[in-house]
ZAMARGU-4260 file (C-alpha; in steps of 0.2 Angstrom, whole numbers, plus 5000, padded with zeros to 4 digits):
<rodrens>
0) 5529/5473/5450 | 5526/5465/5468 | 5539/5471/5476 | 5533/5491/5468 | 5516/5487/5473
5) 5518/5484/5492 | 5531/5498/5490 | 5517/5510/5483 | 5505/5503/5497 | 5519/5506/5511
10) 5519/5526/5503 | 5502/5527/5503 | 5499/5521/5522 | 5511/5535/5523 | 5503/5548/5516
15) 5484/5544/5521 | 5482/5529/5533 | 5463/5534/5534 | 5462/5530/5515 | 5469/5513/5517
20) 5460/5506/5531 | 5445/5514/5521 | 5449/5505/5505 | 5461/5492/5504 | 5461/5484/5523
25) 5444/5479/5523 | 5441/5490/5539 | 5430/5503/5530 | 5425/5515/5543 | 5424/5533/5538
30) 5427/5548/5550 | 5413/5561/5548 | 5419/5579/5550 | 5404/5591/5553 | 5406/5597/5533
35) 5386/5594/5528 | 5381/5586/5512 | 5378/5601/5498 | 5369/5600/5481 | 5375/5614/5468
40) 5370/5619/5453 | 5383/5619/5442 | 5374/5623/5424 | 5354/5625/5422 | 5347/5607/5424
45) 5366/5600/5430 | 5365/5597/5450 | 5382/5589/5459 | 5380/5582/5477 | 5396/5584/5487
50) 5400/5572/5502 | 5416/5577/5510 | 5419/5559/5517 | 5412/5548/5505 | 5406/5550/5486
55) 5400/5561/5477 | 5387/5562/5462 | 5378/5573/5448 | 5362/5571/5439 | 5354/5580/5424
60) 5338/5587/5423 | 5331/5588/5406 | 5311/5587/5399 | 5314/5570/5395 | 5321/5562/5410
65) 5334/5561/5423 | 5354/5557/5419 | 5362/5549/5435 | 5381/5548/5439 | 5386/5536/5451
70) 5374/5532/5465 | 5384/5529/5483 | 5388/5514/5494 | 5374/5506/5501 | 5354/5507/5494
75) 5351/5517/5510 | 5363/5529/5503 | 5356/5527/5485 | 5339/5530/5494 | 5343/5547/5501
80) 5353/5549/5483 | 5337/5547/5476 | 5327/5559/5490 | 5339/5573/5486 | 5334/5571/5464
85) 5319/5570/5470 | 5320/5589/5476 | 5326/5594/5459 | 5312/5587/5449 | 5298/5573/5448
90) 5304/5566/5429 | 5309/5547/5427 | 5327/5541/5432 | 5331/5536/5413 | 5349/5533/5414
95) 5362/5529/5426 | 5382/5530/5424 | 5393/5519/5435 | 5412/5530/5434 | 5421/5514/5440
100) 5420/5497/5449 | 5423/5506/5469 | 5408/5501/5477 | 5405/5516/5485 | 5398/5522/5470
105) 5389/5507/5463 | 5383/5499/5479 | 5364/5508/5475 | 5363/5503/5459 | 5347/5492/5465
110) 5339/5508/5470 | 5338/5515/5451 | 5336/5500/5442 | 5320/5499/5453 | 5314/5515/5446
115) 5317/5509/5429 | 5334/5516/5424 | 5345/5509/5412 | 5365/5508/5418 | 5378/5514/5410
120) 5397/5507/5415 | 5414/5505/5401 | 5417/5488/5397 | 5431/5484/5410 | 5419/5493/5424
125) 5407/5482/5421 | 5420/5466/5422 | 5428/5472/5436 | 5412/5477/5445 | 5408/5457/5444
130) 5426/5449/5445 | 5426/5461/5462 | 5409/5462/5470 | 5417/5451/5486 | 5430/5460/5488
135) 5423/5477/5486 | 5410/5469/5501 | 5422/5465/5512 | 5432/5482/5511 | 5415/5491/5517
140) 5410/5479/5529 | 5418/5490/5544 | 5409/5507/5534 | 5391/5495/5534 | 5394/5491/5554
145) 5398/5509/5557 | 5385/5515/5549 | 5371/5501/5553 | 5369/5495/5536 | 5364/5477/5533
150) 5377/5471/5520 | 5363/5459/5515 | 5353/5472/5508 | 5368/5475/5494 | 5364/5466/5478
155) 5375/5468/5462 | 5367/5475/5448 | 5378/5476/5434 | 5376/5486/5418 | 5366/5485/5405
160) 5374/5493/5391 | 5392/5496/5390 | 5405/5505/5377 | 5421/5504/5372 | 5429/5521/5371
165) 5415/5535/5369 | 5397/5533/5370 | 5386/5549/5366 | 5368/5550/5374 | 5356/5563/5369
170) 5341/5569/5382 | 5328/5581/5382 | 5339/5591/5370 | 5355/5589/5380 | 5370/5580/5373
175) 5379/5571/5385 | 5397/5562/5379 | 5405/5547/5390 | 5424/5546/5388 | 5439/5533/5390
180) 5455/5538/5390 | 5463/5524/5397 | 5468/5520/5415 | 5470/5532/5426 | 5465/5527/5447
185) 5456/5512/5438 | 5455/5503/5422 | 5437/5508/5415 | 5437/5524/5424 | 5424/5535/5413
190) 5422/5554/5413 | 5406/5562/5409 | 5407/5577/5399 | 5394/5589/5396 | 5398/5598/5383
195) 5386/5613/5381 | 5387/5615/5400 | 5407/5615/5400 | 5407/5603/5412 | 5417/5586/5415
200) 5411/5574/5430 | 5428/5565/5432 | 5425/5552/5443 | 5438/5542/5452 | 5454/5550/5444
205) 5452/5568/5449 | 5448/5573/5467 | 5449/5590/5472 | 5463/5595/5485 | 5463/5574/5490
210) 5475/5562/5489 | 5465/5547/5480 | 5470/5531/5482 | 5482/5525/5470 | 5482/5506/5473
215) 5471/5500/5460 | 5481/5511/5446 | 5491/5501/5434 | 5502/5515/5430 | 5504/5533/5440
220) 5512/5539/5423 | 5496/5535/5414 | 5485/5543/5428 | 5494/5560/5428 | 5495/5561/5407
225) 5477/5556/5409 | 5472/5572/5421 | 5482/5585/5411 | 5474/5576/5395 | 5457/5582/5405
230) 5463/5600/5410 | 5465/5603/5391 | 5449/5601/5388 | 5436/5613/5383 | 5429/5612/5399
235) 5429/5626/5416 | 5418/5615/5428 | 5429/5599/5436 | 5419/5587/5447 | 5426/5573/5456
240) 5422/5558/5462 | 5427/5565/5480 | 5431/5584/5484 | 5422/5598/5480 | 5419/5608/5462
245) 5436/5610/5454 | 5442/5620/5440 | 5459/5618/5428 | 5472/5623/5440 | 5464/5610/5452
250) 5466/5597/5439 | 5484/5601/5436 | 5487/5602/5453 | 5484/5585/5457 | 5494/5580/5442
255) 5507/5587/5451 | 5505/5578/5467 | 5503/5562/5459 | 5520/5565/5450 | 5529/5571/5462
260) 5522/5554/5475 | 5527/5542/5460 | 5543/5551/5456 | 5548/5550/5476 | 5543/5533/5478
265) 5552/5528/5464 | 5569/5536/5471 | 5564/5526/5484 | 5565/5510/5477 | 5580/5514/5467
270) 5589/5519/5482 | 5585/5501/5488 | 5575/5507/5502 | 5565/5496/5512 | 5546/5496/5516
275) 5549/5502/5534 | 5561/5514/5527 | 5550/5523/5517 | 5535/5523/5529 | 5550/5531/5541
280) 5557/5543/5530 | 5548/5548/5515 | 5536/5562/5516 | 5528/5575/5505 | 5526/5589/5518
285) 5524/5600/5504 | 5505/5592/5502 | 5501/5592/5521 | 5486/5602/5521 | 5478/5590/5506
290) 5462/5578/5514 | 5468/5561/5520 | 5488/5568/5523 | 5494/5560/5538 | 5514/5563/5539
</rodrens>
């Protein structure tokens, strides 16, 4: 199991370098490209906010209150989260879902719980989210220098309710359904489905024409099952954790990409290839023009 893990890692610097020094070197720093924030609404009520370099979010609008969905990397960021609802609506911040323990969307959880929101996370988000809090710190410290961000300002806020394998919450009329599937990028990983909307927010495991990072996965196998589990769905809207607004094909389309990396890497390690090797010689050209490809 090591010796696949640094194998997968040695793949992935392969593949998108940017991505590892981003999440699993402890570097951090992100490269702005000049794509501006944009808010969409996706269904009446149902806005996402897409970040082509760093996380995304959605919130739900009803007469009753405000549903949140992840809520970015640093309470400045969960401030101008907040700004951006804010321009939507003037009704409370009831709940808030954290999608999995990646800090970049927890690390404004303060920002909410302030406003009196009550935080939503699976069970093994919410353990992983404290079993990892110093780690998760240390692989943004380069974002917070980059950016100017005091790290002192983060705080970990864990949950305060967490569910098991599907937790249904009903708002101003609006039914909103949290899902487990299992692992896909993350144990914990939660999808948010809106069910009179059509709409799925699928956090970390689906990201639209991206390679996500797949060293926190404990099976690639499991992840892809998972995202064609989710493209079955009754469902037309797709929204990632990163990337913009998907659809089905988009969903299947990263299946495929995540088979076809695990399958490779695997033919790799059977063919007894070393870690140099494979950063030297195994490529998926065929995905060149996907965010974070670096061949």
């Amino acid at each position: 199991m090591k010796r696949w893990t640094a194998l997968l890692m040695a793949g992935l610097m392969l593949i998108s370098p940017g991505v590892v020094l981003a999440q699993a070197s402890g570097a951090g720093e992100v490269e702005e490209k000049n794509i501006p924030i944009k808010v969409t609404e996706v269904a009446p009520g149902l806005f996402f906010q897409y970040h082509h370099e760093e996380s995304n979010n959605a919130w739900l609008v009803t007469n009753d209150g405000v549903l949140v969905i992840d809520t970015r990397q640093h309470p400045r960021r969960g401030e101008e989260l907040l700004a951006a609802i804010r321009k939507t609506t003037d009704k409370p911040i009831r709940w808030v879902i954290n999608t999995h323990a990646h800090g970049d969307h927890y690390f404004g959880n303060a920002v909410f719980k302030r406003e009196g929101a009550t935080i939503i996370a699976h069970r093994d988000t919410a353990g992983m989210m404290q079993q990892q809090f110093p780690l998760e710190m240390k692989r943004r410290q380069g974002y917070f220098k980059q950016r100017q961000f005091d790290p002192g300002e983060v705080r970990l806020v864990l949950p305060d309710v967490t569910f098991d394998s599907m937790l249904t919450l009903k708002l101003g009329g609006r039914t909103v359904e949290l899902l487990y599937l299992g692992a896909g990028q993350n144990p914990g990983d939660t999808f948010v489905r809106f069910p009179q909307e059509r709409v799925l927010f699928a956090g970390g495991p689906f990201s639209k024409n991206s390679w996500p990072n797949p060293s926190f996965t404990p099976s690639m196998s499991g992840w892809v099952d998972i995202l064609k589990k989710i493209a079955a769905m009754d469902v037309d809207v797709y929204l990632g954790g990163h990337g913009d607004i998907g659809a089905k094909a988009d969903v299947l389309q990263e299946a495929k990409m995540l088979g076809d990396f695990d399958r490779g890497m695997r033919e790799a390690v059977a063919a007894g290839m070393s870690r140099d090797d494979i950063v030297k010689n195994v490529r998926f050209e065929q995905y060149r023009d996907v965010r974070n490809y670096s061949g």
